[in-house]
N, C-alpha and C positions, 0 to 999 in steps of 0.2 A: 504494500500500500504506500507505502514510502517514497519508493521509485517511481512511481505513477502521481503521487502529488507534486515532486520533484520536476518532471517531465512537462506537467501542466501547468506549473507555475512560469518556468522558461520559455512556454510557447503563447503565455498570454504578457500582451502588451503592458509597461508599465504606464500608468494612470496616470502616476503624479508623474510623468516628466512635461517638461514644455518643449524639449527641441522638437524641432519637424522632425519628419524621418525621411531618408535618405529621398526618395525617391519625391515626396515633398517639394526637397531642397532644390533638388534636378529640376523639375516641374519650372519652381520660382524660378529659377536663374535661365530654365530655359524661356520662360515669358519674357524674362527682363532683355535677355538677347534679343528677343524680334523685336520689339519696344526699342531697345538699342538703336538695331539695324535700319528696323524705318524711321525712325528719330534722325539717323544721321542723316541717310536721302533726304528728308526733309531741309534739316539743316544745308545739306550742297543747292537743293532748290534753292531755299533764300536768298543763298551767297547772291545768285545770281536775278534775283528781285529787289535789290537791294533799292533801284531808283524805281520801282513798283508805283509806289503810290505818288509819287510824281507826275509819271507818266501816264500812268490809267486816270489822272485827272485832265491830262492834257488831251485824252483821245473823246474823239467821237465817237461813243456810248451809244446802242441801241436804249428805251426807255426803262427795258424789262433788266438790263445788268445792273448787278449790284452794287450798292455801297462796296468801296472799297476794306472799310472794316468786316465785311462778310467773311473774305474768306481765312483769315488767320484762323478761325474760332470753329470755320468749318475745313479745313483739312487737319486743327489738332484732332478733334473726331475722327475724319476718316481713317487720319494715321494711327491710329488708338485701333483701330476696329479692322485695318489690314493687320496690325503687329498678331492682333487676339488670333483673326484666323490664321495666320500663319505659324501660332504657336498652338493651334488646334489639330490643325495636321501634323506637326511633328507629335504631338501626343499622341498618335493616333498611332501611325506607322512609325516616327523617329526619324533622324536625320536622314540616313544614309537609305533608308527605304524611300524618302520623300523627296528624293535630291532630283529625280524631275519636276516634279511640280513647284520645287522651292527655284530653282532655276528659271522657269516661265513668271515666279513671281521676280522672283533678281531681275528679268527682263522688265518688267514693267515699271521696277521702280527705277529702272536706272531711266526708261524713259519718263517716267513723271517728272523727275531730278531736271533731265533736258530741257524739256520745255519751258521754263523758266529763265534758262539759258538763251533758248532762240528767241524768246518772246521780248523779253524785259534788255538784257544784257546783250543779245547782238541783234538786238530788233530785223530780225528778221521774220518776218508773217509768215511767209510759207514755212519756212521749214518747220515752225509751231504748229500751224495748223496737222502739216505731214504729221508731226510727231504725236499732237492729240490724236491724230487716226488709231496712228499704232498701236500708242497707249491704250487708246478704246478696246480694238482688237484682242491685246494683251490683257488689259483688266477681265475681258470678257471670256479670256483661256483657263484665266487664271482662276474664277469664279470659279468654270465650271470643274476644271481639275481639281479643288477644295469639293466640291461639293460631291466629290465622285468617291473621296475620302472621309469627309464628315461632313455633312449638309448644314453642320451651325457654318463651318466655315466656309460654305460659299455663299449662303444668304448673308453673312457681315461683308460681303465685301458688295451687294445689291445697292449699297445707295452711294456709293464709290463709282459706279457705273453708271449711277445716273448722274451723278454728280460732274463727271467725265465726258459723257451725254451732253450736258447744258455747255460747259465747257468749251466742247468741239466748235460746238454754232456759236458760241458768245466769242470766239476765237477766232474763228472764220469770217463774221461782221465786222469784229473792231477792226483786224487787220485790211479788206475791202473797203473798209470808211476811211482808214488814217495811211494811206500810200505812202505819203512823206513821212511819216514818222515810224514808218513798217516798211 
């Protein structure tokens, strides 16, 4: 009876601890990575919006585009809700199982990162508009390869798509209204 209290004592969790457990910790730190990673693309976009809100006031505007304060507030969201699905799928399969589909995501964000670049920073309109294409394309691969792995994470990236969506066209006008300045 001994060896069998023994036994079951070592195979039940202790109560009173507080650290995580191992796999916990992985978990966190793997969330914090994707959070990381699209945190950084983020950051390289900026670099290159930096005269952003100068310009987007100087441009001839459709009615329907937004205050310029919109979108900070709305791509920390979105950034927030790619990092999640993309630390959904690696929970799901893991890195190295996930390493096509985390790559169609790497595609996408290095094009997001871009566009900001051709837009803002070497004002050129086409090649922005090209690249929102792409981006479309890509958000739209990348959806679906999440969702073919775990379905929370291709619905978090649905209003990233739409959002990308509005984008293309709000992207497409400014740049055909402002020639000179695109």
């Amino acid at each position: 009876m001994d060896r069998m209290t023994s036994e079951t004592t070592r195979a039940l969790p202790d109560r009173g601890s507080t650290a995580p457990s191992p796999s916990a910790l992985r978990s966190g730190l793997g969330l914090a990575g994707c959070i990381a990673v699209t945190a950084a693309t983020g950051a390289l976009g900026a670099l290159g919006s930096r005269e952003a809100v100068t310009l987007y006031a100087a441009f001839d505007k459709p009615t329907w585009a937004p205050p310029a304060g919109v979108f900070g507030p709305v791509w920390s969201v979105l950034y927030l809700s790619m990092a999640v699905a993309a630390w959904l799928v690696i929970r799901r399969q893991g890195w190295w199982a996930a390493r096509r589909v985390l790559a169609v995501y790497a595609a996408q964000l290095i094009a997001n990162a871009l566009w900001s670049w051709f837009f803002f920073a070497w004002r050129d309109g086409r090649a922005a508009f090209i690249d929102v294409l792409i981006l479309w394309v890509l958000v739209a691969a990348t959806a679906f390869a999440f969702a073919r792995v775990r379905r929370a994470a291709g619905l978090l990236l649905l209003p990233y798509l739409a959002w990308v969506s509005f984008a293309s066209l709000l992207t497409l006008v400014v740049w055909r209204a402002n020639p000179t300045l695109l």
